[in-house]
C-alpha positions as CSV (number, residue, x, y, z in Angstrom):
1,X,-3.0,19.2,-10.7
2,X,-3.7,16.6,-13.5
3,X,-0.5,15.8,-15.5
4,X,0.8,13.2,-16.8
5,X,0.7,12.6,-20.7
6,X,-1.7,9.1,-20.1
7,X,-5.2,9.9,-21.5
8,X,-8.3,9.7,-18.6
9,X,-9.4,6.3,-19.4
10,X,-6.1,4.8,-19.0
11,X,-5.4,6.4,-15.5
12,X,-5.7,4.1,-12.4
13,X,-6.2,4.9,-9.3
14,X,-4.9,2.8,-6.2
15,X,-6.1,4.1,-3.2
16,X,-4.2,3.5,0.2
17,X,-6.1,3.3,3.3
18,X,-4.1,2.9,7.1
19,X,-6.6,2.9,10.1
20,X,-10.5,3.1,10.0
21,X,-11.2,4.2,13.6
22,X,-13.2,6.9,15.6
23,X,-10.1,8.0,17.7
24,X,-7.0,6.3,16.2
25,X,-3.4,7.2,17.9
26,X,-1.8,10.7,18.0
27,X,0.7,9.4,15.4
28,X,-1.7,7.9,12.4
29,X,-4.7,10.4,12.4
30,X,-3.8,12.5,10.0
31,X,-3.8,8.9,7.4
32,X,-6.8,7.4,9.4
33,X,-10.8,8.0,8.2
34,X,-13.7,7.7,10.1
35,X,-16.1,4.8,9.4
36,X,-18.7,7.0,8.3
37,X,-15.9,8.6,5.4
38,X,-14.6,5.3,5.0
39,X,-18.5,4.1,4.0
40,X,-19.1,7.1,1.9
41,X,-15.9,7.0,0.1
42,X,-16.5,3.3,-0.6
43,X,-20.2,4.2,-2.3
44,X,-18.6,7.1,-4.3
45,X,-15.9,3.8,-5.5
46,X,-18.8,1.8,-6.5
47,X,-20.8,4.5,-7.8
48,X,-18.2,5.8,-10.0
49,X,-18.7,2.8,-12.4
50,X,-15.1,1.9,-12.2
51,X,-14.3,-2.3,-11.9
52,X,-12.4,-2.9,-8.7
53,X,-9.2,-5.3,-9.0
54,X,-6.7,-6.3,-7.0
55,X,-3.0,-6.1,-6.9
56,X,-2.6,-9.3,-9.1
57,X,-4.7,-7.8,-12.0
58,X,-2.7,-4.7,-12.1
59,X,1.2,-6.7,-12.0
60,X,-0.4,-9.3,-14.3
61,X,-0.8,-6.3,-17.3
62,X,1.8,-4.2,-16.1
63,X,4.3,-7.7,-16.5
64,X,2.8,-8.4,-20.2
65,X,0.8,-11.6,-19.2
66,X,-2.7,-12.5,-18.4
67,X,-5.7,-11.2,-19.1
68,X,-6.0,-7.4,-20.2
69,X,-7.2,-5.3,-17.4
70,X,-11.0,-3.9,-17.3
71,X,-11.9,-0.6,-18.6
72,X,-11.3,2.4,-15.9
73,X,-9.9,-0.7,-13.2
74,X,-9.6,1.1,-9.4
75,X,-7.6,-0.6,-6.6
76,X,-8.4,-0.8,-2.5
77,X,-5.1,-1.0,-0.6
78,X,-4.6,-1.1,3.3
79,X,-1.1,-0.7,4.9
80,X,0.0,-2.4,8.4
81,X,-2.7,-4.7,9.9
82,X,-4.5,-2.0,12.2
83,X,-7.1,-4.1,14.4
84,X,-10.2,-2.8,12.3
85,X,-9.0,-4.6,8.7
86,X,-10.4,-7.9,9.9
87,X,-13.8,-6.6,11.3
88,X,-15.9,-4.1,10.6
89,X,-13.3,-2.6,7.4
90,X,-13.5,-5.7,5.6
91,X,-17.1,-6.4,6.1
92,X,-17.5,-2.4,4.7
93,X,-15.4,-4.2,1.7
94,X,-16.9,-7.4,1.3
95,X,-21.3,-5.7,1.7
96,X,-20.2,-3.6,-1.4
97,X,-18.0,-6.6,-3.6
98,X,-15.1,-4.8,-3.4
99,X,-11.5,-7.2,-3.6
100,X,-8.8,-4.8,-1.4
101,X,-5.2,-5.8,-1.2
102,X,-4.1,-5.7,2.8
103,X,0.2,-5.2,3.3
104,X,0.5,-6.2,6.8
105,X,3.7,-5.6,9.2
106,X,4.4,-9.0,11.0
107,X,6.4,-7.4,13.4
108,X,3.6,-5.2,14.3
109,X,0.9,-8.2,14.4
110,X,2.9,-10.6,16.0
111,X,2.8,-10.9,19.7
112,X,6.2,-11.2,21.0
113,X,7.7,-9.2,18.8
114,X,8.1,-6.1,18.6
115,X,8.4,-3.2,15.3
116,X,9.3,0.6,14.6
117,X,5.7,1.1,14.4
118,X,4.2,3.8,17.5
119,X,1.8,1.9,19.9
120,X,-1.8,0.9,18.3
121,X,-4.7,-1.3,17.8
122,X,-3.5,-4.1,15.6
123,X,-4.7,-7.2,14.1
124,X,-3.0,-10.5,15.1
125,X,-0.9,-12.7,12.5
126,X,-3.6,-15.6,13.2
127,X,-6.0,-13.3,11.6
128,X,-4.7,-12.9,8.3
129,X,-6.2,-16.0,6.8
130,X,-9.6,-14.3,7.8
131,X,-8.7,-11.3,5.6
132,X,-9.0,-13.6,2.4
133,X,-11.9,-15.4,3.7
134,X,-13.2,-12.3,3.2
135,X,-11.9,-11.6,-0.4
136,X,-9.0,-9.7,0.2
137,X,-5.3,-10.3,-0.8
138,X,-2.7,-10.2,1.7
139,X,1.3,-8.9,1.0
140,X,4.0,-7.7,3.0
141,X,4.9,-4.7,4.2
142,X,8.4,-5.4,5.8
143,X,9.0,-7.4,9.6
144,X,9.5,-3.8,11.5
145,X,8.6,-0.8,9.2
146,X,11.9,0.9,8.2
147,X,12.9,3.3,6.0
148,X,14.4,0.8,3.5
149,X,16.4,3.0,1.5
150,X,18.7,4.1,4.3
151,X,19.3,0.3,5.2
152,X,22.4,-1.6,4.4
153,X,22.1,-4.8,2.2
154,X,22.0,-7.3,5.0
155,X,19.0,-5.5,6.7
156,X,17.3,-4.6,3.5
157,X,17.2,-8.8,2.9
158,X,16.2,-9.5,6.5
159,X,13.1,-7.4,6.5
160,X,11.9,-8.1,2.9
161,X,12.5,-12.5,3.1
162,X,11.4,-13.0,6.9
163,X,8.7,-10.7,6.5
164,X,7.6,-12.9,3.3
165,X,8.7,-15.9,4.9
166,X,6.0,-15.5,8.1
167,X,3.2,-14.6,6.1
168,X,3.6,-17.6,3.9
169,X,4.0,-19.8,6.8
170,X,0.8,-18.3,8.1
171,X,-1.3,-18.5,5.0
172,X,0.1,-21.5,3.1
173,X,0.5,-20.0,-0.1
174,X,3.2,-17.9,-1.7
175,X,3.0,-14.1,-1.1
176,X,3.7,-11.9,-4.5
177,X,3.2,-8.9,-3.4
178,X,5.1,-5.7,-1.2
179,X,4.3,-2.2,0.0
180,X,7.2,-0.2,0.7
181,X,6.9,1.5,4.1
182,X,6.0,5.3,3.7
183,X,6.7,4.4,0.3
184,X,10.2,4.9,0.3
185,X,12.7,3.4,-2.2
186,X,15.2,3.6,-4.7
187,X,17.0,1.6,-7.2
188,X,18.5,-0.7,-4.9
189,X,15.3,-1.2,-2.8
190,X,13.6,-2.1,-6.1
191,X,16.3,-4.7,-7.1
192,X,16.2,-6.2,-3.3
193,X,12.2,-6.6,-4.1
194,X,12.7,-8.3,-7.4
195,X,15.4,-10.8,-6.3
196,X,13.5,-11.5,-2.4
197,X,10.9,-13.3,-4.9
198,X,8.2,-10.3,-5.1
199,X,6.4,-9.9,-8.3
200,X,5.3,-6.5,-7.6
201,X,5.5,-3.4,-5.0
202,X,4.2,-0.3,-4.6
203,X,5.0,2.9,-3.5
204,X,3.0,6.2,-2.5
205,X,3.7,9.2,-4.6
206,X,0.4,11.0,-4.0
207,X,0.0,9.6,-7.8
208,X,-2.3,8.1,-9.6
209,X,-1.0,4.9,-11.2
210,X,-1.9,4.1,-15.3
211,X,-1.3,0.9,-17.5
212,X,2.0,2.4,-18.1
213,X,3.3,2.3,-14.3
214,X,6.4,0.2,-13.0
215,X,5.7,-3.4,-11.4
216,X,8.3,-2.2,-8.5
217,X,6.9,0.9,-7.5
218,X,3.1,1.2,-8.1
219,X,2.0,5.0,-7.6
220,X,-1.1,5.3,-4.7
221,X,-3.0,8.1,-3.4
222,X,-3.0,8.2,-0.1
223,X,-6.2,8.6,2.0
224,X,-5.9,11.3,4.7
225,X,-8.2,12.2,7.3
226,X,-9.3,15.6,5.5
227,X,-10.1,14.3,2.1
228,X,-13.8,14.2,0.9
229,X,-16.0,12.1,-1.4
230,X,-15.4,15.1,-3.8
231,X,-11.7,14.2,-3.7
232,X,-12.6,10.5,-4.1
233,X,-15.0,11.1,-7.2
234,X,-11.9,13.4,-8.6
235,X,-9.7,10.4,-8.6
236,X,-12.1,8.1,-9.6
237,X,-12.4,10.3,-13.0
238,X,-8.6,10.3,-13.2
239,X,-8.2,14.0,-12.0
240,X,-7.0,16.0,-9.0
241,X,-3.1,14.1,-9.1
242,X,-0.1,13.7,-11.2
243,X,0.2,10.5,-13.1
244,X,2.6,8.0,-13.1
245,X,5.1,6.7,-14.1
246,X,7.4,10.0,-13.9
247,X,11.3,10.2,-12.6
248,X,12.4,11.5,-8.8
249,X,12.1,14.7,-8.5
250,X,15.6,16.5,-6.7
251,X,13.8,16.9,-4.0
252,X,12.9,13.3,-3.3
253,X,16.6,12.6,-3.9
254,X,17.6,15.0,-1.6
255,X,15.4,14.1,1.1
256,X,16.3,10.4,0.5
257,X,20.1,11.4,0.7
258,X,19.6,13.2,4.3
259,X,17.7,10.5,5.5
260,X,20.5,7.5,4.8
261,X,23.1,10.2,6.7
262,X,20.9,10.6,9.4
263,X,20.2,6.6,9.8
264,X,24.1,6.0,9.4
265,X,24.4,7.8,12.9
266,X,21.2,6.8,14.3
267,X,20.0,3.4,13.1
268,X,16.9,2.3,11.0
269,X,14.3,4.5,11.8
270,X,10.3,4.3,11.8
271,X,9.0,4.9,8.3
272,X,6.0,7.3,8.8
């Protein structure tokens, strides 16, 4: 499915990678690639003639300031802080001059603490200064990984400052950016975002973005385990997905409804 009313050259797609592993966990398989796909996907990027950007780039034009993005712009993105983003994903990355944007869990990637995320390889909070030594941009993607529409105020601050708060502390620098967990939101999420002191955020939506998108929820197409370098080329020419920006669908309103009555009785729960 195309959609969308955006013409071709002003789609954009984000792509969202998770793990790059041989034999990742049970639990993130399905939205892991091998590092043989990984490489070929990243040549059919590069081959597609499109001008990889980062985050930054994107909110900039999407926020009315700085410079106007390239023509036919594509964006990297990597969720949680598996153990293979600071080795052999980013060296993939930085061999072919690609800039990524890496949303890391510090819950997940700090030892001592613990997260909603399933057991897996991680990276460790020291490492995150490596991933921009090697060109990449690092955000935050929440202190435990919860679904932060079904959270009360209170928690929905906690997880979107501290979370922000450690990775500045870490990297000495400010950190703009957010990645919603599972890429769920809502209005309320989106405000939270805005006033924690994020310039930017993005969602999934199986979507790909355009220069019309919203700075607070950032359609991304994300990688699964089955995809091909035909479904890579596809996005790269701005086919094969709906385009964003485009309303909630009943469904997703639904689901999103169910999911805060089902959290009110059991807790936050994992986002995945």
């Amino acid at each position: 499915m195309n959609g969308g009313s955006a013409p071709v050259s002003a789609r954009v797609p984000v792509l969202l990678y998770h793990a790059v592993m041989e034999d990742p966990p049970g639990w993130i398989a399905e939205f892991s690639v091998t590092p043989r796909d990984f490489a070929a996907q990243l040549d059919a990027v590069r081959a597609s003639g499109r001008t990889p950007v980062t985050i930054s780039a994107l909110t900039d034009h999407l926020r009315g300031r700085g410079a106007p993005l390239p023509p036919r712009p594509v964006l990297l993105t990597f969720d949680d802080g598996f153990a293979d983003l600071p080795g052999p994903t980013a060296e993939a990355l930085a061999s072919r001059h690609l800039p990524a944007t890496a949303y890391l869990t510090t819950g997940a990637i700090t030892p001592g603490l613990r997260s909603l995320l399933p057991p897996a390889p991680m990276m460790t909070l020291a490492q995150a200064p490596l991933l921009e030594q090697y060109g990449m941009e690092v955000g935050g993607h929440t202190a435990t990984h919860p679904q932060l529409d079904t959270l009360g105020p209170r928690r929905l601050r906690h997880e979107l400052r501290y979370s922000k708060a450690v990775l500045e502390d870490t990297l000495g620098h400010e950190v703009r950016h957010l990645a919603y967990p599972h890429g769920y939101n809502s209005r309320a999420v989106r405000r939270a975002a805005r006033a924690a002191g994020y310039e930017s955020a993005v969602a999934v939506r199986h979507a790909l973005s355009s220069e019309r998108d919203e700075a607070y929820r950032i359609a991304r197409l994300i990688v699964r385990r089955g995809h091909t370098v035909a479904d890579v080329e596809a996005w790269m020419e701005g086919t094969g997905a709906r385009v964003a920006p485009y309303p909630d669908s009943l469904p997703t309103m639904g689901w999103r409804l169910w999911r805060r009555a089902r959290a009110a009785v059991r807790g936050p729960e994992f986002a995945g």
